[in-house]
N, C-alpha and C positions, 0 to 999 in steps of 0.2 A: 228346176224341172221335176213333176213327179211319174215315175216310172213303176209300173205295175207288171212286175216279175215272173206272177201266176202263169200258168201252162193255162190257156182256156181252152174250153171245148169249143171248137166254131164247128157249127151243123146246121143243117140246111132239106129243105122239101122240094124238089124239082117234078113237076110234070114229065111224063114220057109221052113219045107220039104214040097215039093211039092207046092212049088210056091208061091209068095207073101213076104211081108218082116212086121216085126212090129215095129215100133219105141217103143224107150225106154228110160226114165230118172230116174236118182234116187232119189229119195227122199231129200229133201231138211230138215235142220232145223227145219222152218217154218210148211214143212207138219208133220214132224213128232209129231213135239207139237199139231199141230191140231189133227191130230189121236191118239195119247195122254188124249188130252181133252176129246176128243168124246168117248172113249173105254174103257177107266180107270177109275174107282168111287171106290174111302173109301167109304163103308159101316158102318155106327157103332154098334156092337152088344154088346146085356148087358146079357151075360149067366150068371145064378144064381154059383155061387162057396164059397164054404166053409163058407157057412152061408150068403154071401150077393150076390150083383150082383155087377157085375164088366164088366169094359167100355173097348172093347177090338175095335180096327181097321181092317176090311178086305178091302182089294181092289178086287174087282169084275173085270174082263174085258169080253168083248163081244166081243170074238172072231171073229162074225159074220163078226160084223161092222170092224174089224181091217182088215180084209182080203180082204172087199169089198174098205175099203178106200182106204188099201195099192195099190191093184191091179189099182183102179183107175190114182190114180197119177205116180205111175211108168210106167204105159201103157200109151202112148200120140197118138196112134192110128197104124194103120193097111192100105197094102197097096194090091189088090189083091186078099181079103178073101170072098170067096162066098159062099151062102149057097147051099143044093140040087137042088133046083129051079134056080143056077148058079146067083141069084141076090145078090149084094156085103149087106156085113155085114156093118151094121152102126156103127159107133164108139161110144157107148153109154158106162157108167158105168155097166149095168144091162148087156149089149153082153161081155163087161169084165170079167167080175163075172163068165158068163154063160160060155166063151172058157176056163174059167184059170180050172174052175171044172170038165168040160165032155170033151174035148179034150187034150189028154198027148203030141200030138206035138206041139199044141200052148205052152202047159206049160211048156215043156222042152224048146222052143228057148226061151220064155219070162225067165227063170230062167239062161239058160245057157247066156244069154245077159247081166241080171242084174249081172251075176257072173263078167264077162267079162269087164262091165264096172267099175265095184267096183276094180279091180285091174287095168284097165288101170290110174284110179285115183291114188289110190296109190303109181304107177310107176311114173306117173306124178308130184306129191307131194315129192316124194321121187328125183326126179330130181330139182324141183324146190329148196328142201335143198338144194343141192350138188351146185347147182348155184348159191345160193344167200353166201356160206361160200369160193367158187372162186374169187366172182368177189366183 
């Protein structure tokens, strides 16, 4: 069997209703560990039990930050998107954040996208076995 190990970039072009389209990648490896790092923290707690105290593990996460990071990286930008004032949207972390929360058609194409391309991967992966046990 040959097995190709590389971290790829999987990215992708979606239509938005009503005009405009937003690119899209999915999450690599690398970002994942980074958002990982940044969201996740062991806490260590000493609640008093059964006569003494005792050293227990929680991990905390910060949901906040996992949403903001995540939507950042998988969003690689917008093509088309303007505000009331008809002036385009700038591609920032913070305008990420702000369409994925208050707007449900940005957030349905950017989720139905990520769906979309999470299985065209798997199709892909799934062909790339089938050819590498051919040939």
């Amino acid at each position: 069997m040959i097995v190709d190990l590389k971290d790829k970039d999987v990215i992708g072009s979606f239509e938005l209703e009503g005009g405009g389209k937003v690119h899209l990648r999915l999450r690599s490896e690398a970002d994942e560990k980074k958002i990982r790092a940044a969201c996740f923290k062991k806490v260590a707690e000493y609640p008093f039990l059964d006569g003494k105290y005792q050293r227990f593990e929680v991990e905390t996460t910060d949901m906040d930050l996992f949403m903001e990071m995540s939507f950042d990286c998988n969003i690689t930008g917008w093509d088309d998107l303007f505000d009331w004032n008809k002036k385009p949207i700038p591609v920032t972390k913070e305008n990420k954040v702000l369409l994925m929360k208050n707007v449900p058609l940005f957030q349905k194409a950017v989720n139905d996208g990520l769906k979309k391309l999470k299985e065209d991967e798997a199709k892909s992966a799934e062909q790339a076995e089938k050819n590498s046990m051919t040939g």
